[in-house]
Backbone as ProteinMPNN parsed JSONL, in Angstrom:
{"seq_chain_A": "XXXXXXXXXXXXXXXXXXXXXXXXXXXXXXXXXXXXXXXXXXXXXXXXXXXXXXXXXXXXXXXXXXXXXXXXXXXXXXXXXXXXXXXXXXXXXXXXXXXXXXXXXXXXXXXXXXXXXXXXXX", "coords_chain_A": {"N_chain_A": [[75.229, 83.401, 39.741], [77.806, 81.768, 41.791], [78.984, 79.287, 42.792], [81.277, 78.231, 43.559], [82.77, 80.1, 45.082], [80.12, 80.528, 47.143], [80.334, 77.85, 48.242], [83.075, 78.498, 49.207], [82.464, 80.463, 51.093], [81.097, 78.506, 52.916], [83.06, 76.677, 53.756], [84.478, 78.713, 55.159], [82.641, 79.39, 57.401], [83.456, 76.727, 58.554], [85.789, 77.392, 59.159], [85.876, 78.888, 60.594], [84.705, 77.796, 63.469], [86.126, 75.061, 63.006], [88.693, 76.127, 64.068], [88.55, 77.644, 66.219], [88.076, 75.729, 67.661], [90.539, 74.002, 68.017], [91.587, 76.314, 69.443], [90.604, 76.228, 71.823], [92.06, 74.155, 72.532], [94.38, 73.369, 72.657], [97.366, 73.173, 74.225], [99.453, 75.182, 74.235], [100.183, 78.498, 74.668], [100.828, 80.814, 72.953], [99.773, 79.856, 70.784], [96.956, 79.134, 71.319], [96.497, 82.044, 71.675], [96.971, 83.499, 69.126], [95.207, 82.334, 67.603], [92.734, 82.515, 68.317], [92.58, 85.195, 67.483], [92.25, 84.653, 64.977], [89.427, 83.564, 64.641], [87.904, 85.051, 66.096], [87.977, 87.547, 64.156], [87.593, 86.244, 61.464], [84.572, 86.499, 61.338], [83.83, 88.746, 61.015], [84.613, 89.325, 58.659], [83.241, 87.32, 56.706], [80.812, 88.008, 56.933], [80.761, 90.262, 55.41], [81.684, 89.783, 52.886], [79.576, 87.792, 52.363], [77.37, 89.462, 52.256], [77.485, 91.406, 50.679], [78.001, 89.785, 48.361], [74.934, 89.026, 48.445], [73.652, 90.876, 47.739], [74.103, 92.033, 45.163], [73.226, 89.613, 43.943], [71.487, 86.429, 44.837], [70.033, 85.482, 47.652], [72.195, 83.521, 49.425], [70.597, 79.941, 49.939], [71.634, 77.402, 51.165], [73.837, 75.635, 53.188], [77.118, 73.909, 52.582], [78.246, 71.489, 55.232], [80.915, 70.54, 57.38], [83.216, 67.96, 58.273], [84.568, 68.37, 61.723], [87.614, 68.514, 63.281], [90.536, 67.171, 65.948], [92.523, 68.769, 67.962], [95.94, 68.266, 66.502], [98.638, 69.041, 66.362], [100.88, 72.038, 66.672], [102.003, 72.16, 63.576], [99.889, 70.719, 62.024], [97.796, 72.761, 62.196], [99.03, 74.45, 60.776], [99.391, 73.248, 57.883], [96.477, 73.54, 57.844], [95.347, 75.745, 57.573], [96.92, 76.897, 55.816], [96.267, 74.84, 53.35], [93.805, 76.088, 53.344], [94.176, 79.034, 53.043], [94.752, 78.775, 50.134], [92.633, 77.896, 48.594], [91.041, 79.923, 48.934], [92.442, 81.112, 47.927], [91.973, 80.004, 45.15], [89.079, 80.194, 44.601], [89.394, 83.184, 44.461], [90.804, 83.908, 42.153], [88.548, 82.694, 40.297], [86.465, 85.01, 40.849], [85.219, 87.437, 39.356], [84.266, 89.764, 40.309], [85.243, 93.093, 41.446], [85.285, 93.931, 44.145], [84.856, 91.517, 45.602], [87.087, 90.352, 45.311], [88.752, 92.011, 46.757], [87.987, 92.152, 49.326], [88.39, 89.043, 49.733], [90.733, 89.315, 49.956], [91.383, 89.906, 52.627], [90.647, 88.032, 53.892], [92.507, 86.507, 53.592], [94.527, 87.794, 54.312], [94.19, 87.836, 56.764], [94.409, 84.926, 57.398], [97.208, 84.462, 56.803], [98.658, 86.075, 58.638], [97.55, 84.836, 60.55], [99.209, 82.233, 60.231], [101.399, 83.072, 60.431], [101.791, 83.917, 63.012], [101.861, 81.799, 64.284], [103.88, 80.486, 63.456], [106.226, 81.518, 63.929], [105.851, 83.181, 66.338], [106.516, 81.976, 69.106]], "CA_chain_A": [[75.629, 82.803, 41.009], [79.169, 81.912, 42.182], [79.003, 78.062, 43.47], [82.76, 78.056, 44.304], [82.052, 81.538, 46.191], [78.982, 80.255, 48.152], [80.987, 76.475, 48.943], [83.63, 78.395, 50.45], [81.873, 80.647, 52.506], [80.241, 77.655, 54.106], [83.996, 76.518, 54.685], [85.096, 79.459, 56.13], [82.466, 79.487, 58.502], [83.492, 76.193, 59.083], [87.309, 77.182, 59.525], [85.79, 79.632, 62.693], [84.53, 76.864, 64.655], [87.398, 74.46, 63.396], [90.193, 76.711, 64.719], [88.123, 78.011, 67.5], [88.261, 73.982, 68.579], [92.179, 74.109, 68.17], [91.863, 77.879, 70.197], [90.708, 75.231, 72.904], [92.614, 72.078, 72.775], [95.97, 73.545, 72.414], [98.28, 73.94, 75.53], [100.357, 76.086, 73.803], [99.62, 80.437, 74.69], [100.701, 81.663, 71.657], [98.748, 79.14, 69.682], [95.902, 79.765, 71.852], [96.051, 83.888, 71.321], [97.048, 83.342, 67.488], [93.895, 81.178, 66.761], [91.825, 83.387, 68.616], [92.428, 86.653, 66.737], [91.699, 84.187, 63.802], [88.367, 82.557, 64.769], [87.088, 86.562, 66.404], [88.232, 88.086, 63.325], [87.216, 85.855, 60.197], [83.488, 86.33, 60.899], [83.193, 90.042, 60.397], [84.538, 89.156, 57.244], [82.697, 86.283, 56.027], [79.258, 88.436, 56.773], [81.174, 91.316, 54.772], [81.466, 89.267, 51.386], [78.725, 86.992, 51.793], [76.22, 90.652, 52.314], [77.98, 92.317, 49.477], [77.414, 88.872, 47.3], [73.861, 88.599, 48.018], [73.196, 92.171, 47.141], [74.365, 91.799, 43.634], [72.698, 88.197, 43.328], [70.119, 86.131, 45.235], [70.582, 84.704, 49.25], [72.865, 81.785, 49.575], [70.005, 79.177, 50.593], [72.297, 76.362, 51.532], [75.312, 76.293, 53.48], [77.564, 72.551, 53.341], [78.851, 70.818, 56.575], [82.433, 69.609, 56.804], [83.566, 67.339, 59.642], [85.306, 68.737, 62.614], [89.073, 67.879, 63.728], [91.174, 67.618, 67.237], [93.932, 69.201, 67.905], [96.889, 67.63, 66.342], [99.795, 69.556, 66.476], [100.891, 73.282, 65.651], [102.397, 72.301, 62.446], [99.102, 70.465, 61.334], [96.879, 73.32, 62.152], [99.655, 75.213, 59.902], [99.141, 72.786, 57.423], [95.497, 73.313, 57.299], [95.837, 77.483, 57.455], [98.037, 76.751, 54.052], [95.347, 74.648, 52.191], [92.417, 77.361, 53.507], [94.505, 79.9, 51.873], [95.077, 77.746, 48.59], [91.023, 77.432, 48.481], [90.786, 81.428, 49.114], [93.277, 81.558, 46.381], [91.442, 79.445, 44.13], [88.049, 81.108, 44.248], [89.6, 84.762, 44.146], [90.789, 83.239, 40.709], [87.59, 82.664, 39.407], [85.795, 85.897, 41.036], [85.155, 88.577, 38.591], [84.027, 91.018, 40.706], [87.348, 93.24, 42.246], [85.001, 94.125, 45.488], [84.86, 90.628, 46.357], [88.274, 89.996, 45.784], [89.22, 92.861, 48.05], [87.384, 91.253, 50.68], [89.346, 88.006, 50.063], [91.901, 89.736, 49.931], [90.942, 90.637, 53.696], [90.988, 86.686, 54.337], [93.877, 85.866, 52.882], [95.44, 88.877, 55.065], [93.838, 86.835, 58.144], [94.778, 83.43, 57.354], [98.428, 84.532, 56.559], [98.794, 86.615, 59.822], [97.969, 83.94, 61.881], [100.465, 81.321, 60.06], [102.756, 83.979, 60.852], [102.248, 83.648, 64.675], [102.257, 79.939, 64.737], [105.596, 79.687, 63.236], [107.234, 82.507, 64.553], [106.208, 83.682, 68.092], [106.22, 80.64, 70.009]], "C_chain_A": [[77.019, 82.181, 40.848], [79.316, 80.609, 42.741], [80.395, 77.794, 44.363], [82.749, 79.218, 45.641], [81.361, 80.999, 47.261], [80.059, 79.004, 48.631], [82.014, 76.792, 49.898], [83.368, 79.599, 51.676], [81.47, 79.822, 53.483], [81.802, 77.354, 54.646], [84.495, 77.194, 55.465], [84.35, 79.843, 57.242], [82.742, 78.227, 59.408], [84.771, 76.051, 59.741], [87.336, 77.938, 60.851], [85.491, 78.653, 63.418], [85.722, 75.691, 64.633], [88.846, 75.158, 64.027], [89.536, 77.765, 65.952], [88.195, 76.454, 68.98], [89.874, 74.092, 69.021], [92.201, 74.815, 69.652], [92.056, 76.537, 71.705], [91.176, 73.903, 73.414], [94.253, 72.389, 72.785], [96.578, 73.934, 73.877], [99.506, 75.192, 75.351], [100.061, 77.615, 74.184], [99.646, 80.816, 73.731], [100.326, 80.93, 70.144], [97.637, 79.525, 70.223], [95.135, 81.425, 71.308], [96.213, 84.364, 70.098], [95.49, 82.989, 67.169], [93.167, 82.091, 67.198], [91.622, 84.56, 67.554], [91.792, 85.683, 65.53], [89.938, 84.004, 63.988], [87.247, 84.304, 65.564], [86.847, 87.385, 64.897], [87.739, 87.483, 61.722], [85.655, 85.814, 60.178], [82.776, 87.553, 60.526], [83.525, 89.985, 58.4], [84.351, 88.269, 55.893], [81.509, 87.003, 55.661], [79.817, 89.746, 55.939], [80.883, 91.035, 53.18], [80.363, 88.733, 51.391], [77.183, 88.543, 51.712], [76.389, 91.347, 51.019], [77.467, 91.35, 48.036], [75.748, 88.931, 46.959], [73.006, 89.651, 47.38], [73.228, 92.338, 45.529], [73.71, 90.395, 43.059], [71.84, 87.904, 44.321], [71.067, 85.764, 46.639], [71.094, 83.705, 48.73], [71.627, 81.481, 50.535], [70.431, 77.991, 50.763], [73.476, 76.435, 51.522], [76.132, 74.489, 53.473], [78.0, 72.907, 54.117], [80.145, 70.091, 56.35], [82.246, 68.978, 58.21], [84.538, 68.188, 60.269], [86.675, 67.84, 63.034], [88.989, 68.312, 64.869], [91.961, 68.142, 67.112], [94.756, 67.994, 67.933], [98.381, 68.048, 67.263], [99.339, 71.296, 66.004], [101.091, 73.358, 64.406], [100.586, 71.527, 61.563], [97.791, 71.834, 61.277], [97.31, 74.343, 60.948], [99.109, 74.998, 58.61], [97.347, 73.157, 56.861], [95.019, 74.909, 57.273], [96.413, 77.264, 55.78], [96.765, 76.36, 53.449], [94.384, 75.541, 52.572], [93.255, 78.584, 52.571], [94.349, 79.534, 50.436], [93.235, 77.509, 48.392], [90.564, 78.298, 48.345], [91.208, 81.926, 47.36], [92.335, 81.184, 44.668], [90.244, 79.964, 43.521], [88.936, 82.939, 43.679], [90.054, 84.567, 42.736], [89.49, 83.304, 39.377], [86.155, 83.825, 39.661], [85.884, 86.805, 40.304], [85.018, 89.843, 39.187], [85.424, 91.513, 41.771], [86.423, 93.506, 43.521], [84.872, 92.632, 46.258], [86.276, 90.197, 46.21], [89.194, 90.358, 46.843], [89.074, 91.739, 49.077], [88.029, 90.018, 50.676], [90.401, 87.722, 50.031], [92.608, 89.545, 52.159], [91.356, 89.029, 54.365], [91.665, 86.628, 54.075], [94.978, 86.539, 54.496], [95.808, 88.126, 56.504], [94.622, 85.712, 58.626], [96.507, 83.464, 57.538], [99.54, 85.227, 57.997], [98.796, 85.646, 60.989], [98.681, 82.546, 61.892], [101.326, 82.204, 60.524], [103.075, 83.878, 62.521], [102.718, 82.713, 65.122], [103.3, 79.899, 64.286], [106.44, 80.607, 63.898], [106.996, 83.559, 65.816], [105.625, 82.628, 68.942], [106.815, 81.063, 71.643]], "O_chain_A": [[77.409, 82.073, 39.686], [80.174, 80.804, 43.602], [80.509, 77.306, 45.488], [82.723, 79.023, 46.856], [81.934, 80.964, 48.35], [80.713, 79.365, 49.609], [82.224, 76.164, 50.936], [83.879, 79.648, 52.794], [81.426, 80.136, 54.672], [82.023, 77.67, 55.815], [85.007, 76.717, 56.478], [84.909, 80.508, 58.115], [82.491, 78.255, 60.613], [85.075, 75.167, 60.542], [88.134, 77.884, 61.787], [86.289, 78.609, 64.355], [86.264, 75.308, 65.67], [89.859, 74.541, 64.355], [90.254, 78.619, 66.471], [88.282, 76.277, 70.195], [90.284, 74.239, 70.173], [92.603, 74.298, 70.695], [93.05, 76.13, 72.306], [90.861, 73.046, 74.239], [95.133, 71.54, 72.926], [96.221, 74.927, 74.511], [100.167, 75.83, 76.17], [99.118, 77.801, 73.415], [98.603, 81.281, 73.273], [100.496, 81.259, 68.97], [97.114, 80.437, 69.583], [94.05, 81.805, 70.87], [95.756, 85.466, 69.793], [94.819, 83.638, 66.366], [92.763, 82.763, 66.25], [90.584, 84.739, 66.916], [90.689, 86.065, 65.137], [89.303, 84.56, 63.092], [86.03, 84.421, 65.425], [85.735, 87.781, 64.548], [87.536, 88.321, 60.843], [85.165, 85.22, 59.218], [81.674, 87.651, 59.987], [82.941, 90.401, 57.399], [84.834, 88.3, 54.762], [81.03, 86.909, 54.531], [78.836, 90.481, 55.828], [80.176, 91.7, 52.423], [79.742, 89.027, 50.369], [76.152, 88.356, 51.067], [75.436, 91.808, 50.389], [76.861, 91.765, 47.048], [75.249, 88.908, 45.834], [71.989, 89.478, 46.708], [72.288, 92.782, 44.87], [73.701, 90.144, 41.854], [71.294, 88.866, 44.862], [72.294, 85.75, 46.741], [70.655, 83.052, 47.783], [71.374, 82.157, 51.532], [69.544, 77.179, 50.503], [74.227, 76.9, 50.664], [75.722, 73.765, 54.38], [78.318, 74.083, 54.299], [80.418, 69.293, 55.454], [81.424, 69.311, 59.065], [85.353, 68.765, 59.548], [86.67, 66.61, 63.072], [88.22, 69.177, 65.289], [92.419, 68.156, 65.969], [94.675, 67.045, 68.714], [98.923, 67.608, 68.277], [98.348, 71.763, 65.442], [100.613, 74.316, 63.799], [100.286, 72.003, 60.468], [96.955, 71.826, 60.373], [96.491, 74.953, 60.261], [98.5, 75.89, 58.018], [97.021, 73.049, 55.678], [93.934, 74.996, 56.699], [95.901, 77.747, 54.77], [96.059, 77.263, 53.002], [93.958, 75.909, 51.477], [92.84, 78.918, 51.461], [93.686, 80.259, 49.695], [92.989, 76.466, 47.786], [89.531, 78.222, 47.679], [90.775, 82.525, 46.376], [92.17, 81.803, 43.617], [90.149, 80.196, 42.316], [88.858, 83.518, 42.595], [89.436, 85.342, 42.007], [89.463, 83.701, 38.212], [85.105, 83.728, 39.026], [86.979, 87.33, 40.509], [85.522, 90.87, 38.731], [86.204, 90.868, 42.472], [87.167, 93.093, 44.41], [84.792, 92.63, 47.486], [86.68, 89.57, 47.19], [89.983, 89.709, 47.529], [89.788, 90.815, 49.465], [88.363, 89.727, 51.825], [91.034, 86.666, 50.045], [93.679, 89.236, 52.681], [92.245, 88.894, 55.207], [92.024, 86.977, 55.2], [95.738, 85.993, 55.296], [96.854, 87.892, 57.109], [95.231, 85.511, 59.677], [97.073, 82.654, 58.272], [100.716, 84.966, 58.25], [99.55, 85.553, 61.958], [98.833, 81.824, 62.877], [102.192, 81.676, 61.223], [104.157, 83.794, 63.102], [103.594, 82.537, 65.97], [103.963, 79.011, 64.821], [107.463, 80.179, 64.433], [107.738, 84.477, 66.165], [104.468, 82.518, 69.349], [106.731, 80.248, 72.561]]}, "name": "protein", "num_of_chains": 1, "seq": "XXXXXXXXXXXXXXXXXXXXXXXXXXXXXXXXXXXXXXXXXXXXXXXXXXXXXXXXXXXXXXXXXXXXXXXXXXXXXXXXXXXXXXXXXXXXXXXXXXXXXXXXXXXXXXXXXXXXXXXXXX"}
């Protein structure tokens, strides 16, 4: 079993509903239609790794809870896009297996795509 693996699956399902909150608190459009593709798009590939994990090992039977944020700003949601990568990064580090790295490879791809909107099509 993979503890760092399983801890941040639970965050990354918790980074769809935190940047699905943003999706809705932001007056901005192209923060709005950025976050979206994020928060549609990171759950086919949460149930991608975490199906592929449990196949090779046992069910994740416990998921942690983080606290929820408001919308700040664009640059803080940036900010928190950056450390979710840096957390992606960190596990894919200590994953041995290359099919799950793919796959967080797949996040990474995500996460990095939609810093890319927020800073540069405003």
């Amino acid at each position: 079993m993979n503890k760092d693996l399983e801890n941040l699956m639970a965050y990354l399902f918790h980074s769809q509903t935190q940047v699905h909150i943003y999706h809705l608190q932001t007056k901005s459009y192209s923060e709005h239609k950025a976050l979206q593709k994020y928060y549609e798009g990171v759950n086919a590939l949460i149930d991608g790794i975490i199906e592929s994990y449990q196949g090779k090992n046992n069910i994740i039977s416990s998921y942690k809870n983080f606290a929820l944020d408001s919308y700040k700003s664009g640059d803080a949601i940036i900010a928190y896009l950056k450390a979710l990568a840096k957390k992606v990064e960190d596990v894919y580090g200590s994953t041995k297996d290359t099919y799950i790295q793919n796959q967080l490879d797949g996040v990474t791809e995500l996460i990095n795509s939609t810093i890319y909107k927020l800073r540069f099509l405003k």
